[in-house]
CHARMM internal coordinates of N, CA and C (Angstrom, degrees):
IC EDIT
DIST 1 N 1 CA 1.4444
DIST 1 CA 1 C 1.5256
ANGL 1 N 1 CA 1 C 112.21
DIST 1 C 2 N 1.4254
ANGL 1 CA 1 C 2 N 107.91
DIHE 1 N 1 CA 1 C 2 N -41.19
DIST 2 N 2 CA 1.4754
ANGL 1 C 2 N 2 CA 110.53
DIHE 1 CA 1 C 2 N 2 CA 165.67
DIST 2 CA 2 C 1.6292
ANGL 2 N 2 CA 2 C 139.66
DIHE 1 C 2 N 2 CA 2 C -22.53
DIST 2 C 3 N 1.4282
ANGL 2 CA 2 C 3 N 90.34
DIHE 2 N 2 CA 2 C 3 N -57.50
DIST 3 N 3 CA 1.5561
ANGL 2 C 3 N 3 CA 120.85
DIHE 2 CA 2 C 3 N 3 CA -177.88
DIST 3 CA 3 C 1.1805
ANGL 3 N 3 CA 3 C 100.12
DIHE 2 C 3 N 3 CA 3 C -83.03
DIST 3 C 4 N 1.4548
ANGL 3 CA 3 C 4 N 126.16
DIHE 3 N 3 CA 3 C 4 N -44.33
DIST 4 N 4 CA 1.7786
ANGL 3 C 4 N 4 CA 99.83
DIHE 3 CA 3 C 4 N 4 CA -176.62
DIST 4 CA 4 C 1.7329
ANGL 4 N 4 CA 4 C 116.41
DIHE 3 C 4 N 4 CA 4 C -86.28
DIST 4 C 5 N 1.3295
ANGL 4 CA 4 C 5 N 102.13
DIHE 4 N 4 CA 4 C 5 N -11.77
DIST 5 N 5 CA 1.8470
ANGL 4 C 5 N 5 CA 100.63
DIHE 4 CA 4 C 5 N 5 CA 163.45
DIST 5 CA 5 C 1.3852
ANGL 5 N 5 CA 5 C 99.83
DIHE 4 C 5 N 5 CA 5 C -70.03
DIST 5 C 6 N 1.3081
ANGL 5 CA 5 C 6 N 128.07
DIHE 5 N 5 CA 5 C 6 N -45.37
DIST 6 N 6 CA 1.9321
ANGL 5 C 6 N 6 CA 118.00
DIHE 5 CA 5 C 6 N 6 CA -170.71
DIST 6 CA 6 C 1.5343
ANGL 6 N 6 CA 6 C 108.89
DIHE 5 C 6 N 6 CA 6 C -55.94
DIST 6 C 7 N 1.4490
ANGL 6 CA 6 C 7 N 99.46
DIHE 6 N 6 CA 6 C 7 N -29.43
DIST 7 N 7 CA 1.9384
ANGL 6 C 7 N 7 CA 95.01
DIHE 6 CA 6 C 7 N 7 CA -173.68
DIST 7 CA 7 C 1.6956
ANGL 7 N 7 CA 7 C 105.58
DIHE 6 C 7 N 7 CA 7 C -83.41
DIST 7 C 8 N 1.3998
ANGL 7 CA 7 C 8 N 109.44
DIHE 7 N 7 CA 7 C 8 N -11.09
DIST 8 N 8 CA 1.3370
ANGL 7 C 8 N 8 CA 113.28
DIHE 7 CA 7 C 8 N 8 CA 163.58
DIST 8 CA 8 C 1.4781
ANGL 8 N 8 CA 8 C 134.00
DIHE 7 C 8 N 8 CA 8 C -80.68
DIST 8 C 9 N 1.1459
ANGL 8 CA 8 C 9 N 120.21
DIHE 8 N 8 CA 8 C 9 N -35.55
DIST 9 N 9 CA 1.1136
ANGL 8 C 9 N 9 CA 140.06
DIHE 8 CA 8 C 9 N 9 CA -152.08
DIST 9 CA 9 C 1.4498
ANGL 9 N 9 CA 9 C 105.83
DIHE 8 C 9 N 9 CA 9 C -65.91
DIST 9 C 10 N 1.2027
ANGL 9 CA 9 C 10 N 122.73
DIHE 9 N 9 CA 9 C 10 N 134.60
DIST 10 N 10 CA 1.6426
ANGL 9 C 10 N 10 CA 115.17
DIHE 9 CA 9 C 10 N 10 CA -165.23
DIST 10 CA 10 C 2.0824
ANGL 10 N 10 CA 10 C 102.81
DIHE 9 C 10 N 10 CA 10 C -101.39
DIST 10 C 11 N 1.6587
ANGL 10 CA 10 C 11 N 114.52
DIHE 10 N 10 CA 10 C 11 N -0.50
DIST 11 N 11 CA 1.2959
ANGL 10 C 11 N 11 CA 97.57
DIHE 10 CA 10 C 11 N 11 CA 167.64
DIST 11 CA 11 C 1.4955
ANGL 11 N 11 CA 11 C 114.01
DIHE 10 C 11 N 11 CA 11 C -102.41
DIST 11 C 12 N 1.2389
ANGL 11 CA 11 C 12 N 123.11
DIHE 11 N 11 CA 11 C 12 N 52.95
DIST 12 N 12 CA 1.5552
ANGL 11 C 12 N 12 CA 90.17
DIHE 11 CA 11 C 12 N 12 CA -166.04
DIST 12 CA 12 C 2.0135
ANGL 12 N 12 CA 12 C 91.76
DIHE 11 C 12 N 12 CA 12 C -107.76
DIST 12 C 13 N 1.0600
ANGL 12 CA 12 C 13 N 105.75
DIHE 12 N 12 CA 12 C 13 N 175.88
DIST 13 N 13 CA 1.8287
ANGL 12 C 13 N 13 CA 124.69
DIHE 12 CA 12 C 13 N 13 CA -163.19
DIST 13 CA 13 C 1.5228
ANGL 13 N 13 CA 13 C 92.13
DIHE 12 C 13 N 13 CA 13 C -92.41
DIST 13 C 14 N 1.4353
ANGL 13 CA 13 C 14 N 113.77
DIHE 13 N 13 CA 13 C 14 N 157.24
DIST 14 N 14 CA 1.1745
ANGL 13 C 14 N 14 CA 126.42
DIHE 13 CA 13 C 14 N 14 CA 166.62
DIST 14 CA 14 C 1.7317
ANGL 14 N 14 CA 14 C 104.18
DIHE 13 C 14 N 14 CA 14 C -125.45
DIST 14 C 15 N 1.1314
ANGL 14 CA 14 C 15 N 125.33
DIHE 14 N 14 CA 14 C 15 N 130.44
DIST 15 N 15 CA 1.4403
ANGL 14 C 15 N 15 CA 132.39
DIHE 14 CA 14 C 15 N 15 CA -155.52
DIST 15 CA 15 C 1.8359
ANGL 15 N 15 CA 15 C 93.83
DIHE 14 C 15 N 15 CA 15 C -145.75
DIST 15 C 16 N 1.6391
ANGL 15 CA 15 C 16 N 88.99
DIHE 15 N 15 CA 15 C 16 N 121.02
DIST 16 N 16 CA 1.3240
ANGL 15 C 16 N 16 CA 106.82
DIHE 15 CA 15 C 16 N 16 CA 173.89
DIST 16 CA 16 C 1.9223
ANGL 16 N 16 CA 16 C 115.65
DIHE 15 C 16 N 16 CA 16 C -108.53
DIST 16 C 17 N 1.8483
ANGL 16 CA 16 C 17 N 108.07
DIHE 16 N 16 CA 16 C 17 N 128.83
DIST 17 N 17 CA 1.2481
ANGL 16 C 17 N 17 CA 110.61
DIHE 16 CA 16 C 17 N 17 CA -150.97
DIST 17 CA 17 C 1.5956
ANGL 17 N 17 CA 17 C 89.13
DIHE 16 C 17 N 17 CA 17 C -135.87
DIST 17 C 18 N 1.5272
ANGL 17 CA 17 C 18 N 110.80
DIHE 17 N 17 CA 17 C 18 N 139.71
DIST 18 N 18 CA 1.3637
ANGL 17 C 18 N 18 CA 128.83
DIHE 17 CA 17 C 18 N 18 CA 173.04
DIST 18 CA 18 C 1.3321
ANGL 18 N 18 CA 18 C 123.07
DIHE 17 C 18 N 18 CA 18 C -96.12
DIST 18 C 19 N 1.6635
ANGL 18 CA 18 C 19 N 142.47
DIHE 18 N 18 CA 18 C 19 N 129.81
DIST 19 N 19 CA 1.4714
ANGL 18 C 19 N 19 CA 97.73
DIHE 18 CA 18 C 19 N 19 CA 158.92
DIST 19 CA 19 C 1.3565
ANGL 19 N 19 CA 19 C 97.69
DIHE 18 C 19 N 19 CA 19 C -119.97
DIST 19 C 20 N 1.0759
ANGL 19 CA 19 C 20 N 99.67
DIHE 19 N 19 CA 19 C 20 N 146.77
DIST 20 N 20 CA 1.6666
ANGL 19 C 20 N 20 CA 123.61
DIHE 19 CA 19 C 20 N 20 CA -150.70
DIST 20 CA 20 C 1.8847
ANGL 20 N 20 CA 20 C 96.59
DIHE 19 C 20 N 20 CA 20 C -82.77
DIST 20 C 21 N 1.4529
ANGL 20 CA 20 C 21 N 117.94
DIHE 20 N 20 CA 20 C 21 N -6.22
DIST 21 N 21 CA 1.4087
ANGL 20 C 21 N 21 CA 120.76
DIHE 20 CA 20 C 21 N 21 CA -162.37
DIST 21 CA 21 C 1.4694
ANGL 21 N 21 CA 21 C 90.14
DIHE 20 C 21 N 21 CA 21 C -89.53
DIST 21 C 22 N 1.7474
ANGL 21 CA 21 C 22 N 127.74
DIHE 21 N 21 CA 21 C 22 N -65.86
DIST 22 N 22 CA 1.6660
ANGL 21 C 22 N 22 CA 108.24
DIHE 21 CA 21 C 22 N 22 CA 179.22
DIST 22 CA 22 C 1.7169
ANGL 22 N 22 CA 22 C 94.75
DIHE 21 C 22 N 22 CA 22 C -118.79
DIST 22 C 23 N 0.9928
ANGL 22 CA 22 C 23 N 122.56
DIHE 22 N 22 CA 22 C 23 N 72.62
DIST 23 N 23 CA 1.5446
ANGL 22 C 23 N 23 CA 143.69
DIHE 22 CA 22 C 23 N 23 CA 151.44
DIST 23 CA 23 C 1.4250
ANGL 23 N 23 CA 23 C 107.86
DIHE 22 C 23 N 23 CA 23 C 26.82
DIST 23 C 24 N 1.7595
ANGL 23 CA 23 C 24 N 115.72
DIHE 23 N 23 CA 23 C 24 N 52.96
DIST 24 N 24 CA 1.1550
ANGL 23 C 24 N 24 CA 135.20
DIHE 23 CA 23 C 24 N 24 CA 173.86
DIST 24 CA 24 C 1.5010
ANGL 24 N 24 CA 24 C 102.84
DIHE 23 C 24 N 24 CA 24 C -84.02
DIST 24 C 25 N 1.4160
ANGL 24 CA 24 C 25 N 115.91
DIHE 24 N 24 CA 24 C 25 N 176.68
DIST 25 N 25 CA 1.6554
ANGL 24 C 25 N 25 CA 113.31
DIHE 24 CA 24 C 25 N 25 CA 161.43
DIST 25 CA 25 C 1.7992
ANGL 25 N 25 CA 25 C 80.73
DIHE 24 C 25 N 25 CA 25 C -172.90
DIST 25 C 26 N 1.7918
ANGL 25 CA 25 C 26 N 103.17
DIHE 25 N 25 CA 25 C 26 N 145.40
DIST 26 N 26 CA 0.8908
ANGL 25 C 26 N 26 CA 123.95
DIHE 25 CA 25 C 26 N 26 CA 141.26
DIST 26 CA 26 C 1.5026
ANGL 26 N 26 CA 26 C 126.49
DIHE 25 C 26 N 26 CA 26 C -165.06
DIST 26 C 27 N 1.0393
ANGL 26 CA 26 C 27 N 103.76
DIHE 26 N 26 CA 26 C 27 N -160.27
DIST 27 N 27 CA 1.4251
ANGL 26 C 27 N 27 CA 113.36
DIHE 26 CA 26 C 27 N 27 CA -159.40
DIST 27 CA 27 C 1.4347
ANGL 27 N 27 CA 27 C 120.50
DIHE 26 C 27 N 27 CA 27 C -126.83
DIST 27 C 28 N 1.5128
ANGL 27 CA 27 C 28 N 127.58
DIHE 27 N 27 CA 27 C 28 N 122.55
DIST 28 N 28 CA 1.2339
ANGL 27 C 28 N 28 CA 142.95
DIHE 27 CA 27 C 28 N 28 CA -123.30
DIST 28 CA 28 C 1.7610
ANGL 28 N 28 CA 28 C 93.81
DIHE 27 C 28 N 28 CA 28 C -144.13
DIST 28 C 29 N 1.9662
ANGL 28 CA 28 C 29 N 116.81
DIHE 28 N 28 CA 28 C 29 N 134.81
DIST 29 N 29 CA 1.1425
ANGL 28 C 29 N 29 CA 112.69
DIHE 28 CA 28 C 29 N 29 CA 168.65
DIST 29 CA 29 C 1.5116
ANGL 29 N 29 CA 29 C 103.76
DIHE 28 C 29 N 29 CA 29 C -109.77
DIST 29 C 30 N 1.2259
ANGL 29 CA 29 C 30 N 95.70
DIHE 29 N 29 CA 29 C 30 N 139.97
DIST 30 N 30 CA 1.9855
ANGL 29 C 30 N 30 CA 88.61
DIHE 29 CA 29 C 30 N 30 CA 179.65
DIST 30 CA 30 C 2.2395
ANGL 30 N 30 CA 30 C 96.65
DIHE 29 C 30 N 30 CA 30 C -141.09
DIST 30 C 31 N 1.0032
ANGL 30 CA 30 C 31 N 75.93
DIHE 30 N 30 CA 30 C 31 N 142.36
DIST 31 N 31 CA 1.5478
ANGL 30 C 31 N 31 CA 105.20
DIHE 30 CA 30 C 31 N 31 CA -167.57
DIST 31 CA 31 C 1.7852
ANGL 31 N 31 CA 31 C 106.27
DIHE 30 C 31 N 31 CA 31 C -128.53
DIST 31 C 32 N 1.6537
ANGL 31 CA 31 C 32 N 112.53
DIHE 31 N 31 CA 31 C 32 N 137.27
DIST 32 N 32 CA 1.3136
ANGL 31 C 32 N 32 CA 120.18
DIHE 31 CA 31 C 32 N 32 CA 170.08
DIST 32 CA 32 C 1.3320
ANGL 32 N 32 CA 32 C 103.64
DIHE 31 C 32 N 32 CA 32 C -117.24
DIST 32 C 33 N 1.7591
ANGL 32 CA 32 C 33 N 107.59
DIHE 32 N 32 CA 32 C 33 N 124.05
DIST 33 N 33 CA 1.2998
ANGL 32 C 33 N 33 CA 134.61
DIHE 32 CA 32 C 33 N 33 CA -176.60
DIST 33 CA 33 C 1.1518
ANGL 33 N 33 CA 33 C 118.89
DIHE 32 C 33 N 33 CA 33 C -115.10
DIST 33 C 34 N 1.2917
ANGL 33 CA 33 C 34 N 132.79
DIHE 33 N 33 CA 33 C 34 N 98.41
DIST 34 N 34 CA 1.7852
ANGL 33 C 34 N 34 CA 132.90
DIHE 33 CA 33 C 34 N 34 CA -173.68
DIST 34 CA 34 C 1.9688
ANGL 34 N 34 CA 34 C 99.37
DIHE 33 C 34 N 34 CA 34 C 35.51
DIST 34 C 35 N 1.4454
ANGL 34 CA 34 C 35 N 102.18
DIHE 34 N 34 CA 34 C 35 N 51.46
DIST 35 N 35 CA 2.0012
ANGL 34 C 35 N 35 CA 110.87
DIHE 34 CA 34 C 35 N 35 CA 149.19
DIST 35 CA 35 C 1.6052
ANGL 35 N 35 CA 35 C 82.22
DIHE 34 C 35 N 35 CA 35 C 86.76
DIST 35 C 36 N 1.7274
ANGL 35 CA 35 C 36 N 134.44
DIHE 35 N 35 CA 35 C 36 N -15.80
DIST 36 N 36 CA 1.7120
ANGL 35 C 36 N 36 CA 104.12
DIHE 35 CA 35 C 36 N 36 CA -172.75
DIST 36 CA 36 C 1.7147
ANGL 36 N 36 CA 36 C 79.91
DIHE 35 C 36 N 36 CA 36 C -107.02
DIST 36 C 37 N 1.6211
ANGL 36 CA 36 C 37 N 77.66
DIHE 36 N 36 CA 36 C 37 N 152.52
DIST 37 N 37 CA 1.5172
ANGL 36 C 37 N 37 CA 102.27
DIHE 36 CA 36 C 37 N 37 CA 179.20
DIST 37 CA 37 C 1.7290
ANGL 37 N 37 CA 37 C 109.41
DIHE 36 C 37 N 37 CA 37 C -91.97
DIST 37 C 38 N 1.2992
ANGL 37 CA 37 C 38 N 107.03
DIHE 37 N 37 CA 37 C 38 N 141.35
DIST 38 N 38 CA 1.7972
ANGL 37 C 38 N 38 CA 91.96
DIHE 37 CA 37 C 38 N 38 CA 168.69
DIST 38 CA 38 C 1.2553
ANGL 38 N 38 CA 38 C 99.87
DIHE 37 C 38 N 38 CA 38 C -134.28
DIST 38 C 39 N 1.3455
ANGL 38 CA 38 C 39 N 122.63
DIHE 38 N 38 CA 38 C 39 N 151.79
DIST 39 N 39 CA 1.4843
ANGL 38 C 39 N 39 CA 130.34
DIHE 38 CA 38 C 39 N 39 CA -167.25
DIST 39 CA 39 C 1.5858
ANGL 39 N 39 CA 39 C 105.12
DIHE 38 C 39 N 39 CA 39 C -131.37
DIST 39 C 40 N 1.4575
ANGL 39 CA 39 C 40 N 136.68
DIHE 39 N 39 CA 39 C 40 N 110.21
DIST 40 N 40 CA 1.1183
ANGL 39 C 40 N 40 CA 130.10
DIHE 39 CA 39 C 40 N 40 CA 173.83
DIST 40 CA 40 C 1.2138
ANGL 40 N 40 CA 40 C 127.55
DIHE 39 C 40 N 40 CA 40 C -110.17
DIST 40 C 41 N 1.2437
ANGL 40 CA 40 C 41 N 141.17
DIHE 40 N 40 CA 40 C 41 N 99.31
DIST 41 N 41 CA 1.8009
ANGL 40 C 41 N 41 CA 150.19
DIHE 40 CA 40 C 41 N 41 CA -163.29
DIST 41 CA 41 C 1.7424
ANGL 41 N 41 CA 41 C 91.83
DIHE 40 C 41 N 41 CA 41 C -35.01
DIST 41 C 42 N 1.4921
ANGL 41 CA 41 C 42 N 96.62
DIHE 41 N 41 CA 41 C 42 N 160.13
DIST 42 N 42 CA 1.2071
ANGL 41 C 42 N 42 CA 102.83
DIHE 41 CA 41 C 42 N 42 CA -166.85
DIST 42 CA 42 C 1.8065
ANGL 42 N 42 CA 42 C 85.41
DIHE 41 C 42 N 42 CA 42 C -133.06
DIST 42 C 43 N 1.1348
ANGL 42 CA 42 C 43 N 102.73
DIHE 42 N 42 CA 42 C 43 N -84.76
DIST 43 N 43 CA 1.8769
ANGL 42 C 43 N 43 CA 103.36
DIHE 42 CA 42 C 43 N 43 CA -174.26
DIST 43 CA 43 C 1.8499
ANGL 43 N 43 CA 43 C 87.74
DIHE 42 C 43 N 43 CA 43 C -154.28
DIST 43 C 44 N 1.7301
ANGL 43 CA 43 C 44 N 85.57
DIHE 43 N 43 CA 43 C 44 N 147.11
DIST 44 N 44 CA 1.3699
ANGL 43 C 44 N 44 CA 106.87
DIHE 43 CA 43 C 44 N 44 CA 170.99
DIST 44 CA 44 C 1.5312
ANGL 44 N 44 CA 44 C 96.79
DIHE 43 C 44 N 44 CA 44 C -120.15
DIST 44 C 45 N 1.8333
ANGL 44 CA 44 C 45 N 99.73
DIHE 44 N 44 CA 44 C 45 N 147.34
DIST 45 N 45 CA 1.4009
ANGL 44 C 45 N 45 CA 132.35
DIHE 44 CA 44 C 45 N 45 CA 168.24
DIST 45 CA 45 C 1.3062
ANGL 45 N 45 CA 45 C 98.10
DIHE 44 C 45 N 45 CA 45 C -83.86
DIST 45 C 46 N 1.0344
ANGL 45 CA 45 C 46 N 126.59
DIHE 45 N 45 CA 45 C 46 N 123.56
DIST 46 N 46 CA 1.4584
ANGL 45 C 46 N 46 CA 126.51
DIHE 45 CA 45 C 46 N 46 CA 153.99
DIST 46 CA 46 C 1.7686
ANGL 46 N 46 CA 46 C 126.63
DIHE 45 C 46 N 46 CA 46 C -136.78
DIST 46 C 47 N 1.4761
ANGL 46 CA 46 C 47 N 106.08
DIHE 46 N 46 CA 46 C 47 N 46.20
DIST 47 N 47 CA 1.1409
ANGL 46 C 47 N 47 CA 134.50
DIHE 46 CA 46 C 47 N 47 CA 174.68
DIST 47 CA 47 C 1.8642
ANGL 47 N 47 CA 47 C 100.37
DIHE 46 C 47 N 47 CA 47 C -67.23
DIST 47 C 48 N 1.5890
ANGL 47 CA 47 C 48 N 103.09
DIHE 47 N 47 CA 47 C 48 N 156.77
DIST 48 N 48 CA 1.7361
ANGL 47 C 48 N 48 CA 103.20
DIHE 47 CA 47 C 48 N 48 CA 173.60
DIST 48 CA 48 C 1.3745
ANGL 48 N 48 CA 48 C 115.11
DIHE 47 C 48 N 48 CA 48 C -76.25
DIST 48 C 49 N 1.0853
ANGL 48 CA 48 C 49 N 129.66
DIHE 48 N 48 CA 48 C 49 N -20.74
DIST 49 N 49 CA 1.4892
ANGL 48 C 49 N 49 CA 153.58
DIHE 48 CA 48 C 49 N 49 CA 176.07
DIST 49 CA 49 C 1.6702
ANGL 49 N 49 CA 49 C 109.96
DIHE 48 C 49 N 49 CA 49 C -73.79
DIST 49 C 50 N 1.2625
ANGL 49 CA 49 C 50 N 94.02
DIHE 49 N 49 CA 49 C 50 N 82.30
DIST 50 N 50 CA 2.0281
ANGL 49 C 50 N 50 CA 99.20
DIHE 49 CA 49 C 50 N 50 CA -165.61
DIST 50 CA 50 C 1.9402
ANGL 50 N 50 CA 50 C 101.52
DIHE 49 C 50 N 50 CA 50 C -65.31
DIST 50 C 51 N 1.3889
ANGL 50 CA 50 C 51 N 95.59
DIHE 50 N 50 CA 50 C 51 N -20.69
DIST 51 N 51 CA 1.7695
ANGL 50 C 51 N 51 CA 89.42
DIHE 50 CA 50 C 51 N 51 CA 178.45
DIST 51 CA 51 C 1.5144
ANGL 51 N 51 CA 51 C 131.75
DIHE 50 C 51 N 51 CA 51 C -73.52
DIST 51 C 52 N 2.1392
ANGL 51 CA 51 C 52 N 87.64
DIHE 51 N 51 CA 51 C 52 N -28.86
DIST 52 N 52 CA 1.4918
ANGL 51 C 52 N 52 CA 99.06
DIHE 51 CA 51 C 52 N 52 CA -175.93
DIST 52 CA 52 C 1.8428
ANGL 52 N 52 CA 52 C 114.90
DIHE 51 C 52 N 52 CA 52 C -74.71
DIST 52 C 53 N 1.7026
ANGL 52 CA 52 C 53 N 89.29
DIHE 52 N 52 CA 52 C 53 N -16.31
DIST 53 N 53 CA 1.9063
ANGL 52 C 53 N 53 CA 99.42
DIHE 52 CA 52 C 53 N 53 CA -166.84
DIST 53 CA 53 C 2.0321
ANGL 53 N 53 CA 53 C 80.96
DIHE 52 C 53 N 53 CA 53 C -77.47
DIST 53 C 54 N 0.8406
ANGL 53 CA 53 C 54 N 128.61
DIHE 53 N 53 CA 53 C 54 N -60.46
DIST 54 N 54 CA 1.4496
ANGL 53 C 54 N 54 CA 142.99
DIHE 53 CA 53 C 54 N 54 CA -153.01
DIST 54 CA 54 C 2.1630
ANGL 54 N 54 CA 54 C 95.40
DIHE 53 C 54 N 54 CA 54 C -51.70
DIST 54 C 55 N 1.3894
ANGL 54 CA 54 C 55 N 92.24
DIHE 54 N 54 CA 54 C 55 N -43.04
DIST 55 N 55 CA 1.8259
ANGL 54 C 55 N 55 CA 93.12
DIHE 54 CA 54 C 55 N 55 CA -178.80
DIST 55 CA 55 C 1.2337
ANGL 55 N 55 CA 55 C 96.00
DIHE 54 C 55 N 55 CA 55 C -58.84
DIST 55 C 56 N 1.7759
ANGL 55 CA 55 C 56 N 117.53
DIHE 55 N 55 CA 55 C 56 N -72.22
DIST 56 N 56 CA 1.1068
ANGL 55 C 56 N 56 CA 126.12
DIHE 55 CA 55 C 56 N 56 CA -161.49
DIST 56 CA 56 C 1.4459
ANGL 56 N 56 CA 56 C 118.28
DIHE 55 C 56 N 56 CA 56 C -48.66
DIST 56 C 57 N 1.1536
ANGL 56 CA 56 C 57 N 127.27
DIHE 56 N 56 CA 56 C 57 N -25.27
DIST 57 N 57 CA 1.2358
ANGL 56 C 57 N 57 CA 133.35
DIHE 56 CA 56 C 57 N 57 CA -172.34
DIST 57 CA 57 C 1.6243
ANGL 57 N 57 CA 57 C 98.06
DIHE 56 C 57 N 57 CA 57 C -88.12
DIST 57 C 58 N 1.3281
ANGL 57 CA 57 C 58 N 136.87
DIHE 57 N 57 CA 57 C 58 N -60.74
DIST 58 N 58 CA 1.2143
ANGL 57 C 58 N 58 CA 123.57
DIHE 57 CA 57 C 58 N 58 CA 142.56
DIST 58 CA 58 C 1.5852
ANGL 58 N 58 CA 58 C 153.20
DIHE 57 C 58 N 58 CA 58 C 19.53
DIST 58 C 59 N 1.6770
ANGL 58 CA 58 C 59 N 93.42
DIHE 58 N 58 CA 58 C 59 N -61.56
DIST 59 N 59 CA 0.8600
ANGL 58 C 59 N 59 CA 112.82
DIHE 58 CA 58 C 59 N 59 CA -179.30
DIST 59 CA 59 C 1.3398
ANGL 59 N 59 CA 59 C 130.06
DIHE 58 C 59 N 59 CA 59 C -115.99
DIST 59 C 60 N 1.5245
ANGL 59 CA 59 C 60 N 103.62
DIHE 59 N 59 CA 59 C 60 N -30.19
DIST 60 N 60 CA 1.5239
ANGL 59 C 60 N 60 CA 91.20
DIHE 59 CA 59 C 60 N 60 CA 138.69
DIST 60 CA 60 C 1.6904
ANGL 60 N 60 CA 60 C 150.55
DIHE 59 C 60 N 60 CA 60 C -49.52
DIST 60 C 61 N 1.3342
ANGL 60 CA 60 C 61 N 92.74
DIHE 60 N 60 CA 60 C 61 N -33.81
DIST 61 N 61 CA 1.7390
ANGL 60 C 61 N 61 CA 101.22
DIHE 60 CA 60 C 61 N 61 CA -178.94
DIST 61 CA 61 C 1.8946
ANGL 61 N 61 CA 61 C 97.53
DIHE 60 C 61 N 61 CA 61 C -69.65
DIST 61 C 62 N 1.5828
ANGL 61 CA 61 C 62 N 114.90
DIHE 61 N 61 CA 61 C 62 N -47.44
DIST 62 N 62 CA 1.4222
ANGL 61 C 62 N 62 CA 124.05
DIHE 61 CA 61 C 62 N 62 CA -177.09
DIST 62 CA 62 C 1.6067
ANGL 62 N 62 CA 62 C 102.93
DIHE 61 C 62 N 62 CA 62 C -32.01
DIST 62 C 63 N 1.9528
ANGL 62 CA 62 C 63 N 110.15
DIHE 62 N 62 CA 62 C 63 N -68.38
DIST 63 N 63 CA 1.2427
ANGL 62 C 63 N 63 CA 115.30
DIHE 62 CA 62 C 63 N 63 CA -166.30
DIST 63 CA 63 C 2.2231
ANGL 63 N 63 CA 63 C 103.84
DIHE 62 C 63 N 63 CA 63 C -59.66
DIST 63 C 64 N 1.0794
ANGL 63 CA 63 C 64 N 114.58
DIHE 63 N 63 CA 63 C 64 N -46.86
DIST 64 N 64 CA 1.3153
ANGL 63 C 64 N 64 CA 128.48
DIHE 63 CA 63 C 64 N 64 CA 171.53
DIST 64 CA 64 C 1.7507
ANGL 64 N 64 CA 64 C 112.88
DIHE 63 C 64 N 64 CA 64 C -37.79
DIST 64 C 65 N 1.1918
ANGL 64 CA 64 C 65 N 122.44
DIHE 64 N 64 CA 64 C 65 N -44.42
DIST 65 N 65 CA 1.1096
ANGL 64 C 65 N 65 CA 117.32
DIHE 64 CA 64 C 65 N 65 CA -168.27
DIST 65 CA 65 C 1.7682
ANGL 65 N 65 CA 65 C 102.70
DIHE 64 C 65 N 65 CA 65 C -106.52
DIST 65 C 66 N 1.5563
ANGL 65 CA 65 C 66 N 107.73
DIHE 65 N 65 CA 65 C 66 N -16.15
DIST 66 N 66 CA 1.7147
ANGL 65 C 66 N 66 CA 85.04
DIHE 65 CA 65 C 66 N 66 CA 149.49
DIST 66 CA 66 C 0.9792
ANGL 66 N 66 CA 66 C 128.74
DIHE 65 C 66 N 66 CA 66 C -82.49
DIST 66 C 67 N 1.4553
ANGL 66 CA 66 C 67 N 148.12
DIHE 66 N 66 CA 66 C 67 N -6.84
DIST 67 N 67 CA 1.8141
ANGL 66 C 67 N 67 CA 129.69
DIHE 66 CA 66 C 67 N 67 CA 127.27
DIST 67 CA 67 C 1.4703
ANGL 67 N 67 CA 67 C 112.58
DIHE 66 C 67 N 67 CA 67 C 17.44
END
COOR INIT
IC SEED 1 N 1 CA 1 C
IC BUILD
């Protein structure tokens, strides 16, 4: 029941994450449900341009969390 209230839940954060090792970035929803956390991938950048994945990822979560 946990998990399908988290995919419901209308506060949860959208958090944009880089890893700086092959210059991916994406963007991750994470929600707190009775103390467990659940985190569900959202979309990865995986362009060669580690700066352009890093905006985009950015800015998606930005537009996402004004919801």
């Amino acid at each position: 029941n946990r998990h399908f209230a988290a995919t419901l839940h209308p506060r949860a954060t959208y958090i944009a994450t880089t890893n700086e090792t092959c210059g991916f970035a994406y963007v991750t929803r994470e929600v707190t449900i009775d103390g467990h956390n659940f985190t569900t991938l959202i979309k990865v950048f995986t362009d060669e341009d580690p700066d352009f994945n890093r905006r985009e990822a950015e800015d998606l979560a930005k537009h996402l969390n004004e919801k």
